[in-house]
C-alpha positions in Angstrom: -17.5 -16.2 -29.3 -20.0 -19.2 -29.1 -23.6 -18.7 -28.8 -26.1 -21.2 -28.0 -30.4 -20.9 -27.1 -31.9 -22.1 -24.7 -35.5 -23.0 -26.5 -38.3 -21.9 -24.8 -40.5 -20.7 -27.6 -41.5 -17.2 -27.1 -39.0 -16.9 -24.2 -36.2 -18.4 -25.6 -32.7 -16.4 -25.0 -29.4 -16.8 -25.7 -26.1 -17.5 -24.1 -23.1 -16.1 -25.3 -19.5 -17.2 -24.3 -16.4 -15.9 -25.4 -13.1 -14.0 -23.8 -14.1 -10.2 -24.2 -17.8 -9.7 -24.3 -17.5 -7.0 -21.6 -16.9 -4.9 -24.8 -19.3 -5.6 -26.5 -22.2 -3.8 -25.8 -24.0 -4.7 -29.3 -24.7 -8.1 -27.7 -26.8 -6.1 -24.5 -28.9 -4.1 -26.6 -31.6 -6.3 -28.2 -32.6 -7.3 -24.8 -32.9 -3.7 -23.3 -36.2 -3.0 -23.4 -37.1 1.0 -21.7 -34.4 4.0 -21.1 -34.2 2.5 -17.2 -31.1 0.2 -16.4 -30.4 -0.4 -13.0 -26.9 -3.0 -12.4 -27.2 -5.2 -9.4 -23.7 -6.4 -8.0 -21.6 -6.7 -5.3 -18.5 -5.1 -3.5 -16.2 -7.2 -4.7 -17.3 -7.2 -8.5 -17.8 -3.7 -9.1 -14.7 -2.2 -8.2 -13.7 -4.9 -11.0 -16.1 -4.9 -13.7 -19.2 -2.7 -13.2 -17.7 0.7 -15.6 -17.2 -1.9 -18.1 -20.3 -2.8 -18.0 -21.8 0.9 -17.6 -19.9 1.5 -21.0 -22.6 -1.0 -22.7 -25.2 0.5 -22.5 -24.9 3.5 -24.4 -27.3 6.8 -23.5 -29.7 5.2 -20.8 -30.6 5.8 -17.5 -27.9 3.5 -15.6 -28.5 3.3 -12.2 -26.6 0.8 -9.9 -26.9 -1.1 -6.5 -24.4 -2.5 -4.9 -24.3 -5.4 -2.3 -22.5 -7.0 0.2 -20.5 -10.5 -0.9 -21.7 -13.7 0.4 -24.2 -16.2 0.8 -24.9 -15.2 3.7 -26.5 -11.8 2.4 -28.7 -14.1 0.2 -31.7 -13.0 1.8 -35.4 -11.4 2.0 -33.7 -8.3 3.7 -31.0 -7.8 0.7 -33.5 -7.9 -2.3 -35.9 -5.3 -0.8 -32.4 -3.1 -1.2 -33.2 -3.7 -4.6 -37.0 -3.3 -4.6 -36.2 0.6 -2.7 -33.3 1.3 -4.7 -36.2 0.6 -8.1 -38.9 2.5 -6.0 -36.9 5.7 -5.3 -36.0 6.1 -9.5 -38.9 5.9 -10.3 -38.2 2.5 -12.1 -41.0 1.1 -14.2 -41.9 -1.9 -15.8 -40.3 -1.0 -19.0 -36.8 -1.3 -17.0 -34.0 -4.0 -16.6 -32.4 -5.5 -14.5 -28.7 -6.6 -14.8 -27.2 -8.9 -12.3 -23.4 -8.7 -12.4 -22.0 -11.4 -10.3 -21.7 -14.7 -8.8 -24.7 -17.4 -8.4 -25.7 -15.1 -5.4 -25.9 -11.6 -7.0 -27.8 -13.6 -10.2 -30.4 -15.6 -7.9 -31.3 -11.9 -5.9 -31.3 -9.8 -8.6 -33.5 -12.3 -10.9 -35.9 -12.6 -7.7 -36.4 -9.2 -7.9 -37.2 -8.8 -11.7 -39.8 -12.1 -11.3 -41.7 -9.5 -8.0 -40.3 -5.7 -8.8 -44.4 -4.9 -10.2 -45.2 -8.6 -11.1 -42.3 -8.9 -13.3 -39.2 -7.2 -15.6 -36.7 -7.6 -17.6 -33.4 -8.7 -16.7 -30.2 -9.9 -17.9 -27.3 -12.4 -16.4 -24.0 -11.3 -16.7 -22.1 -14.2 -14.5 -18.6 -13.7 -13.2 -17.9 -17.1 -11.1 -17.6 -20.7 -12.9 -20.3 -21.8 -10.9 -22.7 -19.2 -12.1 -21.2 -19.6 -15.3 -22.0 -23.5 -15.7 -25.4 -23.3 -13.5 -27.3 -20.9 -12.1 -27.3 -18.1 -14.6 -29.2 -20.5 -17.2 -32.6 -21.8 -16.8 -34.7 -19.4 -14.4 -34.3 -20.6 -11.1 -34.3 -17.6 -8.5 -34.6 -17.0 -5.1 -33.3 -16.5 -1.8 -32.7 -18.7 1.8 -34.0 -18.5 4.8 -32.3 -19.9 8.3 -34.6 -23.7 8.1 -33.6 -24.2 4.2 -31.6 -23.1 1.2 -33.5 -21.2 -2.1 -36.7 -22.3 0.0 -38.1 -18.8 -1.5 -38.1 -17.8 -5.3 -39.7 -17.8 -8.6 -38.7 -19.5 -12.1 -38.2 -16.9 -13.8 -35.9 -16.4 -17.4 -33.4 -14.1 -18.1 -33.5 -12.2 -21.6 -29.8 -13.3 -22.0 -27.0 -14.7 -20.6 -23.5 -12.8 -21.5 -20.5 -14.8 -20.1 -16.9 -13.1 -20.5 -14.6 -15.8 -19.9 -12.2 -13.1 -19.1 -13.4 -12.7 -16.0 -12.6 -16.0 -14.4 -8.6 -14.7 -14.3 -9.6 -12.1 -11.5 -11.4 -15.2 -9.5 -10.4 -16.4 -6.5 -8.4 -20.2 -6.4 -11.3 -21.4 -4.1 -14.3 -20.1 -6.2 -13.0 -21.4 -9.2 -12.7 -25.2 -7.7 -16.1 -24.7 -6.2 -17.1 -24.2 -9.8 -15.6 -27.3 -11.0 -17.9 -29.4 -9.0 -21.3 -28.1 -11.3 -19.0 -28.9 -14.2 -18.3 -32.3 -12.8 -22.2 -32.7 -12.3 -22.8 -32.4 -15.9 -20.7 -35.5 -16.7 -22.0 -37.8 -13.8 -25.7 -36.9 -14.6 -25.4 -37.0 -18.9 -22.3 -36.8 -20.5 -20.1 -39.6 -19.6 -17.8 -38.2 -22.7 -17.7 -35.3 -21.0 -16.6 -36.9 -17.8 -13.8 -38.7 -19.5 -12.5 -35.0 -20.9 -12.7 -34.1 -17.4 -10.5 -36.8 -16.2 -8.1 -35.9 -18.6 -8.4 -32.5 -18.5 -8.4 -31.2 -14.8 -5.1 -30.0 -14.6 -5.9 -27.6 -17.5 -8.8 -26.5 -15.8 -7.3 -25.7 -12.4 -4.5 -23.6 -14.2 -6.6 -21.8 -15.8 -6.1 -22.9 -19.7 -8.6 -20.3 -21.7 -9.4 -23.1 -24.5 -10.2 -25.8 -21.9 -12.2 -23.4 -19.4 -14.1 -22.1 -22.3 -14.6 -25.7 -23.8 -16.1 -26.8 -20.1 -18.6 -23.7 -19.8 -20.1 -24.5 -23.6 -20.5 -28.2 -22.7 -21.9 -27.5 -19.0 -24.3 -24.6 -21.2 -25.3 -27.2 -23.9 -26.4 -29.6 -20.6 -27.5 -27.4 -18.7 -30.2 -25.2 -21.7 -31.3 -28.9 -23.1 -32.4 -29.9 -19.6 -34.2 -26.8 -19.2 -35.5 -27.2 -22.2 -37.6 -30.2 -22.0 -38.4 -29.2 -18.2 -38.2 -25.8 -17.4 -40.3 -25.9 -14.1 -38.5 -28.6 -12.5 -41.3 -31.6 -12.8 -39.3 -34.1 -14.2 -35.8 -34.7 -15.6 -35.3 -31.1 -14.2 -34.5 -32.7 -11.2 -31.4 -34.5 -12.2 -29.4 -31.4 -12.1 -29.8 -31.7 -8.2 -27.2 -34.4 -8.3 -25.5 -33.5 -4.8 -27.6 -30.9 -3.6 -29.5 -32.6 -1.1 -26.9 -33.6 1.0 -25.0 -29.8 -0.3 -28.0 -28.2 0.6 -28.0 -29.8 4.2 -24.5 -29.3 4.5 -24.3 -25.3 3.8 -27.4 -24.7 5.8 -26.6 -26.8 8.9 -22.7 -24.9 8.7 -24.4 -21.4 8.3 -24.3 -19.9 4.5 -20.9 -18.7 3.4 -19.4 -21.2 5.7 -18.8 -23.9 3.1 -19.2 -22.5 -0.7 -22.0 -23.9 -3.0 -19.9 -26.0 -5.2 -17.9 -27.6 -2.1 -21.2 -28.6 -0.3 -22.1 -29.8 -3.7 -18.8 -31.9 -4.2 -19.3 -33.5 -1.0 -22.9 -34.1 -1.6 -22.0 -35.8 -4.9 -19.5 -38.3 -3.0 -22.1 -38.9 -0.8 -25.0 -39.3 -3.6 -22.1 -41.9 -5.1 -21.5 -43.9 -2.2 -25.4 -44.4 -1.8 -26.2 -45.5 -5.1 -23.7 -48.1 -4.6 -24.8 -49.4 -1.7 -28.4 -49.6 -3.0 -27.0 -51.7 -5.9 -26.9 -49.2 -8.3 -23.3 -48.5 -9.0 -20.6 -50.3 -9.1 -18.3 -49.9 -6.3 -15.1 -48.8 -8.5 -17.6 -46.5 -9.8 -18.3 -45.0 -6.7 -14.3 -44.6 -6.4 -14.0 -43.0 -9.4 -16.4 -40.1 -8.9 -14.3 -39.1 -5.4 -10.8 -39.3 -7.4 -12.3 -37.0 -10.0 -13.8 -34.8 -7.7 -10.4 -34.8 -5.6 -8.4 -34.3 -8.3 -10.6 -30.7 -8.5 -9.3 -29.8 -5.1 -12.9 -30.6 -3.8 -13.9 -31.9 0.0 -14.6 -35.4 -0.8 -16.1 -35.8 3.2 -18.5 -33.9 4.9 -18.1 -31.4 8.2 -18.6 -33.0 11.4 -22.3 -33.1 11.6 -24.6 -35.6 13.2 -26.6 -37.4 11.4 -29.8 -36.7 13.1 -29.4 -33.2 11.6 -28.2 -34.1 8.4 -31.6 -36.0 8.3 -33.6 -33.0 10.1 -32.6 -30.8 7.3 -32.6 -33.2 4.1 -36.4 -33.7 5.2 -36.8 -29.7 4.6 -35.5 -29.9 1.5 -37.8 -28.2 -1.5 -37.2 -31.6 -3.2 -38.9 -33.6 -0.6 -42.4 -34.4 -0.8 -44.1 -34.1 2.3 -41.3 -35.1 4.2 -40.0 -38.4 2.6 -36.4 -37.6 1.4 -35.7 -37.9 -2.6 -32.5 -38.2 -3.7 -30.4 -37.7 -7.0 -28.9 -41.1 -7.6 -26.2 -42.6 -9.8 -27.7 -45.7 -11.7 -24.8 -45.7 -14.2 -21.9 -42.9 -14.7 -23.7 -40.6 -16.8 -27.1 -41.7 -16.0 -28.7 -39.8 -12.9 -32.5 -40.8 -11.7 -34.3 -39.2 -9.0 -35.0 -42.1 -6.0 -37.5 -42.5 -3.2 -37.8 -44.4 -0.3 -34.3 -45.2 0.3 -34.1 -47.5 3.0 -32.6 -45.6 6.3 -30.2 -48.1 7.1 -28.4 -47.5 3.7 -28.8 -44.0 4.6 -27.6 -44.1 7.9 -24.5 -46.2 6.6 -23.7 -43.3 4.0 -23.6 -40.8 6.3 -21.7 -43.0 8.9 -19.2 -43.7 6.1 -18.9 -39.6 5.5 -18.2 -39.1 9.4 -15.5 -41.5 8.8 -14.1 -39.9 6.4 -14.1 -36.8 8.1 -13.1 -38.2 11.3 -10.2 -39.4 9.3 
């Protein structure tokens, strides 16, 4: 087992990673703070993991909800299962929360801790890569709603993060390549090191290796907890970890949720963020290249769907990241160096997302 912390003075928590840590329940029971335990997952992870996690927690109250799978459940509708579910035990503000699950399952149930009485405890138990790498660490919760993605939530910590490794052997092919693309993300924004490992390394990943998969979530971790760190709330260099969101974002809402996964919008959206920093002068053009052979090499969508522009644009302008309107992206001014941009001139735009069609046409 590794541990890291993610340093946020009085609410600073760790993140443990290691093959295994579904047994043991010594590593839950600092952060439990009342008798009341209530596990929030979904139908596809409990029949998997949820006794093993019941068999943490010793003599408390464990209570359980369980929730449909999909991004598409990601909703207003979906937490207040949770909310009732806390309201009918009797749950107080001494309780916890424990989200056992993907990004989505983590995002809900952490929503509902930051609300359920103005706030509770909970903890992130994260069974996907991509909630491994990203959205367990760092706060962010929330859920969408039909004009935008995460356009409701709260930053709100977890007491801990517990990531079995273990768990990634029972994962689907395509969640675990949708994973790969917030790993990839790490590289392109900070660790061109890291992006070089990847390169070499890719093959390992997609099989599976244990030592390489865990080496990838530590590094992503170490990224992901520093940025945090020196921004929790998002009003600065927070922002780089959007690196391919804002056309991701556009893509999975304008497709309908669940349609294309997180991580493949993202991948996409990354190609996309690549071939506009290039034609804005920023990257090279073999640079450019080189971040859609690496992200091809995951088994990642390199080209958007077939959507029109006009409502690529429509919903890019919703985006929580714009301001009043005006469209800021995550740009590429080096490999390894990410910068948040306004004011990109439309024709550049326009010739990015004419370039994506093509791609998709082709």
């Amino acid at each position: 087992m590794e541990s890291l912390t993610v340093e946020l003075g009085v609410r600073s928590y760790p993140i443990h990673i290691g093959a295994g840590l579904l047994a043991r329940g010594e590593l839950l029971q600092p952060h439990l703070r009342g008798s009341q335990v209530c596990i929030v997952t979904n139908e596809t992870v409990a029949p998997l993991y949820l006794a093993r996690v019941e068999s943490m927690l010793g003599g408390r109250r464990v209570s359980t909800v369980i929730l449909p799978d999909g991004e598409q459940h990601k909703t207003l509708d979906t937490v207040t299962i949770i909310y009732d579910r806390l309201l009918e035990l009797g749950f107080s503000r001494s309780a916890t929360l424990i989200a056992l699950g993907g990004g989505v399952i983590g995002d809900m149930t952490g929503f509902a801790a930051a609300t359920y009485q103005r706030g509770i405890n909970f903890i992130q138990i994260p069974t996907t890569l991509l909630s491994q790498v990203d959205s367990s660490v760092g706060g962010k919760t929330g859920v969408n709603r039909p004009l935008g993605k995460n356009m409701v939530g709260a930053f709100y910590q977890p007491q801990c993060v517990l990531i079995d490794t273990a768990t990634l052997n029972t994962l689907p092919e395509r969640e675990l390549k949708a994973g790969l693309a917030e790993v990839i993300k790490y590289g392109l924004i900070n660790n061109p090191r890291f992006l070089d490992w990847l390169e070499h390394n890719m093959a390992a990943l997609l099989r599976r290796d244990p030592v390489a998969l865990a080496a990838s979530i530590k590094v992503s971790c170490d990224e992901k907890a520093a940025i945090v760190a020196a921004d929790e709330t998002e009003t600065g260099l927070r922002a780089i970890l959007n690196l391919g969101h804002t056309f991701g974002h556009a893509i999975e809402t304008a497709m309908g949720y669940g349609v294309w996964l997180h991580g493949e919008a993202v991948a996409a959206g990354m190609v996309m963020a690549a071939d506009l920093s290039w034609r804005m002068g920023l990257l090279q053009q073999g640079e450019a290249a080189r971040v859609k052979r690496i992200i091809a090499s995951a088994g990642l969508p390199v080209a958007p769907p077939a959507i029109a522009p006009d409502i690529f644009i429509r919903y890019m302008s919703k985006d929580k990241k714009a301001d009043e309107g005006k469209i800021r992206f995550v740009l590429l001014e080096a490999l390894g160096k990410a910068a948040v941009k306004e004011g990109v001139d439309s024709s550049l735009l326009a010739a990015t997302l004419g370039a994506g069609a093509q791609l998709t046409a082709g």
